[in-house]
C-alpha positions as a printed Julia matrix, in Angstrom:
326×3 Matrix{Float64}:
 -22.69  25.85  54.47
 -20.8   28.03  51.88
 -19.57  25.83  48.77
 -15.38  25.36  48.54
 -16.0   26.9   45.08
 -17.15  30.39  46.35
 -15.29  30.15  49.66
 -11.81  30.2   47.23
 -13.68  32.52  44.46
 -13.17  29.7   41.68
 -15.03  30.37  38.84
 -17.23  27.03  37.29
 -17.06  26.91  33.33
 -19.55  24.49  31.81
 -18.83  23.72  27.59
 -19.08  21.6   25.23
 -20.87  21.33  21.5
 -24.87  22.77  20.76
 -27.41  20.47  21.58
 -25.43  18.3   24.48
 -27.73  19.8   27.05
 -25.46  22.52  29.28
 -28.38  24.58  29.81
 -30.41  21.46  31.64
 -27.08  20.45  33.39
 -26.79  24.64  34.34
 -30.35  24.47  35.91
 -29.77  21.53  38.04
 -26.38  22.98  38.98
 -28.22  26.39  40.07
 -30.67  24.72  42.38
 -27.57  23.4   44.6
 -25.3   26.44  44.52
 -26.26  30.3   44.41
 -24.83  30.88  41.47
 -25.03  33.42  38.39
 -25.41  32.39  34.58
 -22.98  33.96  32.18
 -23.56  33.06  29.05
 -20.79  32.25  26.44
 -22.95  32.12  23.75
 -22.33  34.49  20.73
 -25.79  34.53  19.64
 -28.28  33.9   22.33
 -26.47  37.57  23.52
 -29.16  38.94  20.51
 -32.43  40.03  21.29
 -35.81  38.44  19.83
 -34.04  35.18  18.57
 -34.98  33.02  21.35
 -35.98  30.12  19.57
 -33.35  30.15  16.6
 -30.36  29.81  19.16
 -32.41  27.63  21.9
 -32.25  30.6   25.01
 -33.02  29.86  28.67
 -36.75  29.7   29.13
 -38.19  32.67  30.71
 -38.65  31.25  34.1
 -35.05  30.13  34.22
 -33.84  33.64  33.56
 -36.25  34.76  36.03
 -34.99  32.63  38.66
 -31.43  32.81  38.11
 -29.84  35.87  36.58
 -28.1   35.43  33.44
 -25.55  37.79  31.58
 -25.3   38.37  28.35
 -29.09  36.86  26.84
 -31.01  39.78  25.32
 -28.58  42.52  25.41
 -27.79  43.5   22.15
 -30.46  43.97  19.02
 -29.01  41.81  16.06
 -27.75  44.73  14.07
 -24.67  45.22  16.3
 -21.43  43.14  16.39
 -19.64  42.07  19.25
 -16.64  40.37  19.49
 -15.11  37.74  21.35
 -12.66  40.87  23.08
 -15.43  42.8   24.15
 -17.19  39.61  26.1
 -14.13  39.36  27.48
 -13.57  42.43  28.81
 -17.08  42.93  30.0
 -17.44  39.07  31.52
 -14.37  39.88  33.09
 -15.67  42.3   34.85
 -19.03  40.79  35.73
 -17.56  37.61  37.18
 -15.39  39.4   39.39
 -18.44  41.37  40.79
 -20.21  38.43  41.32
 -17.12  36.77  43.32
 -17.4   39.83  45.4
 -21.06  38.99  46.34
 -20.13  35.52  47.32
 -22.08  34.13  44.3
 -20.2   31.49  41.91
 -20.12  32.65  38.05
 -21.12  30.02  36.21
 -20.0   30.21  32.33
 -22.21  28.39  30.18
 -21.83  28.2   26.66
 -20.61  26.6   23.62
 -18.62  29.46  21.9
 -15.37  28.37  21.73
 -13.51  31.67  20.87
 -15.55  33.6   23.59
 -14.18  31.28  26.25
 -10.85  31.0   25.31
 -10.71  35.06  25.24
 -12.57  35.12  28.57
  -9.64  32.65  30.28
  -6.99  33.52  27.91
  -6.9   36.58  27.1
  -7.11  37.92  23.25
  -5.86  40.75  21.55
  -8.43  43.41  20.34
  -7.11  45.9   20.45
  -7.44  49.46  17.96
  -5.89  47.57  14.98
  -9.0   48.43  12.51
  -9.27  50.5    9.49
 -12.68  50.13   7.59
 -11.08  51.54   4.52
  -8.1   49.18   4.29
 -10.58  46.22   5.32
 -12.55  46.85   2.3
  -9.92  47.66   0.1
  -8.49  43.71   0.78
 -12.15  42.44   0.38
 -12.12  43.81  -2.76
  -8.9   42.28  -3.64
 -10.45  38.86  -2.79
 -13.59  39.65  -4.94
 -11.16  40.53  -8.34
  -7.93  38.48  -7.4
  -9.64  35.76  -5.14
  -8.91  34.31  -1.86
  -6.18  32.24  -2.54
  -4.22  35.52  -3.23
  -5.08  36.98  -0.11
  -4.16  33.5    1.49
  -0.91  33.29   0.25
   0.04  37.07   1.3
  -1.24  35.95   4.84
   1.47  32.93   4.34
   4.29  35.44   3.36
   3.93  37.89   6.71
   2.3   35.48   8.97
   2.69  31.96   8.66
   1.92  30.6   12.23
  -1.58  32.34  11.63
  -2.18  30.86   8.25
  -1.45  27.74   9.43
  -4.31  28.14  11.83
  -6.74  29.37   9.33
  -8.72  27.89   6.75
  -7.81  29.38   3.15
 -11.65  29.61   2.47
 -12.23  31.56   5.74
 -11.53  35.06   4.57
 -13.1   36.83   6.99
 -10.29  35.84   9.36
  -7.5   35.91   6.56
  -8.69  39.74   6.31
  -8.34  40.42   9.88
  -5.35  38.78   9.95
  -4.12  41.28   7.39
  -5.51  44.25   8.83
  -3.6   43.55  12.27
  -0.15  43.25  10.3
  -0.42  46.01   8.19
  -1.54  48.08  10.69
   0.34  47.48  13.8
   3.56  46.3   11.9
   3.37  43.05  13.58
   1.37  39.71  13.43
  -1.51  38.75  14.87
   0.24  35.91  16.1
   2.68  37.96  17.8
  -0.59  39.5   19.89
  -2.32  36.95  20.58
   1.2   35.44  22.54
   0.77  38.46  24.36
  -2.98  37.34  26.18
  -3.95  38.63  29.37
  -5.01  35.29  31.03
  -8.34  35.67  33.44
  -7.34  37.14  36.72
  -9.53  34.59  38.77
  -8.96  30.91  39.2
 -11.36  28.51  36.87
 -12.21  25.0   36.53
 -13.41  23.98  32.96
 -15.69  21.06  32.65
 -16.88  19.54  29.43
 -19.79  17.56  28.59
 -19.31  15.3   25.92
 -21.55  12.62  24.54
 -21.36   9.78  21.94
 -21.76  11.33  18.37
 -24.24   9.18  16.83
 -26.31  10.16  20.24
 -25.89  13.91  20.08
 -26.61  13.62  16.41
 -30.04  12.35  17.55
 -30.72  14.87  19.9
 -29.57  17.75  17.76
 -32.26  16.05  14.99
 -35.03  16.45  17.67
 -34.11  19.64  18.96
 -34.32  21.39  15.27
 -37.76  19.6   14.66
 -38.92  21.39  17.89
 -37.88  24.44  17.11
 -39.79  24.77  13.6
 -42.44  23.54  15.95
 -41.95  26.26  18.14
 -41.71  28.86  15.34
 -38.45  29.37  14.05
 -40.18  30.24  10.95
 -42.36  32.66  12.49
 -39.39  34.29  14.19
 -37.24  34.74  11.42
 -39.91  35.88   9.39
 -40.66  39.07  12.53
 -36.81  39.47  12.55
 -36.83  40.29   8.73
 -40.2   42.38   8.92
 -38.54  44.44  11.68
 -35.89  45.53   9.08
 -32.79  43.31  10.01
 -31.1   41.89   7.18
 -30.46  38.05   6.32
 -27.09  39.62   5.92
 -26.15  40.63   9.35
 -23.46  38.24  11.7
 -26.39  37.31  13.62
 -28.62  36.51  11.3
 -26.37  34.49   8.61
 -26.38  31.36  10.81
 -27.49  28.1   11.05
 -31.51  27.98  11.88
 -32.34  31.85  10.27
 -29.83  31.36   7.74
 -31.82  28.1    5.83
 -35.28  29.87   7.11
 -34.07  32.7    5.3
 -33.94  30.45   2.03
 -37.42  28.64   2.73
 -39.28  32.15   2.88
 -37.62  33.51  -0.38
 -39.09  29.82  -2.26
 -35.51  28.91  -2.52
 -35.71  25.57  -1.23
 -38.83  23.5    0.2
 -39.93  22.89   4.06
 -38.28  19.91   4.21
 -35.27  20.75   2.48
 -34.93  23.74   4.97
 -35.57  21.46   8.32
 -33.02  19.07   6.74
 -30.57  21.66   6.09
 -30.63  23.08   9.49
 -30.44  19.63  10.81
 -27.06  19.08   9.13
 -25.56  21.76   9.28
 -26.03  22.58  13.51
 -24.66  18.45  13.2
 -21.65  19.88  11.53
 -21.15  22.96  13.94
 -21.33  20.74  16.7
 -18.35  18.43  14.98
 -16.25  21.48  15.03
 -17.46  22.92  18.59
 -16.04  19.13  19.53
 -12.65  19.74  17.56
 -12.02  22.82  18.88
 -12.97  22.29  22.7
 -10.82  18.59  22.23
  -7.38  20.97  21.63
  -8.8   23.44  24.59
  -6.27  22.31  28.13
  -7.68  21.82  31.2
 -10.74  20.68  30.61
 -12.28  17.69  32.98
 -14.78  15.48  30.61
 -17.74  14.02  31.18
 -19.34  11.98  29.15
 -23.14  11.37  28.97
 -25.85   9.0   27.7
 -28.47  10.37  25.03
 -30.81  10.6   27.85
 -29.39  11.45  31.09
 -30.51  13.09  34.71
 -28.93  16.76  34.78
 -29.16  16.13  38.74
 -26.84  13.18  38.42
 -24.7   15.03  35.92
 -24.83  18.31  38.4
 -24.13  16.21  41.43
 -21.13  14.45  39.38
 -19.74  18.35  38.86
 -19.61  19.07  42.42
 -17.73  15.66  42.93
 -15.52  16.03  40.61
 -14.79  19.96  41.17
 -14.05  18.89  44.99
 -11.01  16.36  43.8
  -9.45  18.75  40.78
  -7.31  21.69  41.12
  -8.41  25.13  39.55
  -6.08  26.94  36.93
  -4.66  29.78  38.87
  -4.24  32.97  37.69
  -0.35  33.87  37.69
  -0.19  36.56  40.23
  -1.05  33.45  42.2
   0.79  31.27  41.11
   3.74  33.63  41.99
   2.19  34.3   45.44
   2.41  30.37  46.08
   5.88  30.55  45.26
């Protein structure tokens, strides 16, 4: 018997923080419905760091498709637009097929422009990007900061002062396109297909723990050995991929800038302190149906809890449905 869920083309989003276990909870989901993986995971989308951002095991991906693992060699950015755009498109071929997309991932910013919408758009200029860098190199980023606050104050509310990258880009939309950023992103594109978000969510001092063993197996695995072929294949430590937590403190280790167990400690802390913020920013998301799991669970009993729960909760519709219900 076909599943509600692909019988009404709702799409199933599974979230919440790095090391909480979505990929188990995905796999035990997977052996009950005939579903799809696409992955909302801004890194694991790189090829040849598999063990650095924790991938699906081979025989996972074998079994179940997945989107967006391995596509992209590190030396090329993508951006939370483009996966929108793209997943977009995937999800509603799957829905065609009668298969359920399943989102999986912990990328906040990639999910919100997958359901949301977010403004892209051809608002870039390389020239006037670098000439504000360089204005934050001689004047500093509290300059830039406080020009952000002067043309767009609802956005510099939202951004850190210390985050320049996104101060920048902020910049480059107003000065190019005359308006702010904020002003685009009020003018999303929500997802055109119906979605139910669930989050797992687990006790911090518990996830803490897990995220601790989880590092220790990777340098067990070889996340030294990796990051040492990913340099040796010409990529730099500089590259968006690259300059994140795992490669980033490697990175350090193989130049003798800190010690093995500085490096395993570092990595330790700061995925602990991604994770904080992955909570933070999934607590403000809407719409999302929690549940919350012991350190050690059963991803069957969490799957079959899913299905429950997705059988008693309405979907987010897209408007055009909406206004057909009316």
């Amino acid at each position: 018997m076909t599943h509600p869920l692909i019988e009404k083309e709702v799409v199933l989003v599974l979230l919440g923080p790095t090391g909480v276990g979505k990929t188990a909870v995905s796999r035990a989901l997977a052996q009950r419905l005939p579903v799809e993986i696409v992955s909302a995971d801004s890194r694991q989308i790189y090829r040849y760091m598999d063990i650095g951002t924790d991938k699906p095991d081979a025989e996972f991906r074998a079994r179940v498709p997945h989107h967006f693992v391995d596509m992209l060699p590190p030396d090329v950015t993508f951006s939370a637009g483009e996966f929108a755009h793209q997943a977009r498109w995937v999800i509603q071929n799957l829905l065609k097929k009668k298969v359920l997309p399943l989102v999986v991932g912990g990328s906040g910013l990639y999910i919100r422009a997958l359901l949301e919408g977010f403004f892209e758009g051809k608002a870039k200029d390389e020239a006037l990007r670098q000439q504000l860098e360089a204005k934050a190199r001689t004047e500093g980023a509290e300059v830039l900061y406080q020009e952000l606050k002067m043309v767009d104050p609802e956005s510099a509310m939202k951004i850190h002062p210390h985050n320049i990258k996104r101060v920048i880009r902020a910049l480059e939309v107003y000065y190019l396109t005359g308006q702010p950023i904020s002003y685009w992103h009020r003018r999303r594109d929500p997802a055109p297909f119906p979605y139910i978000k669930i989050g797992l969510s687990m006790d911090r001092a518990a996830l803490y723990a897990r995220i601790n063993q989880r590092v220790e197996q990777m340098f067990d695995a070889g996340l030294i050995e990796e990051t040492r072929r990913l340099l040796a294949m010409g990529y730099s430590p500089q590259l968006n991929a690259l300059n994140t937590v795992g490669y980033k403190e490697v990175v350090q280790f193989l130049n003798d800038e800190i010690d093995l167990y500085t490096c395993v400690e570092r990595v330790k802390r700061n995925t602990r302190r991604y994770a904080k913020r992955q909570f933070t920013w999934f607590r403000a998301e809407k719409s999302v149906h929690w549940i919350h799991l012991p350190q050690n669970y059963d991803p069957t009993i969490v799957a079959n809890e899913i299905l429950s729960l997705v059988d008693q909760v309405q979907p987010v519709m897209p408007r055009s449905m909406e206004r057909e219900r009316e």
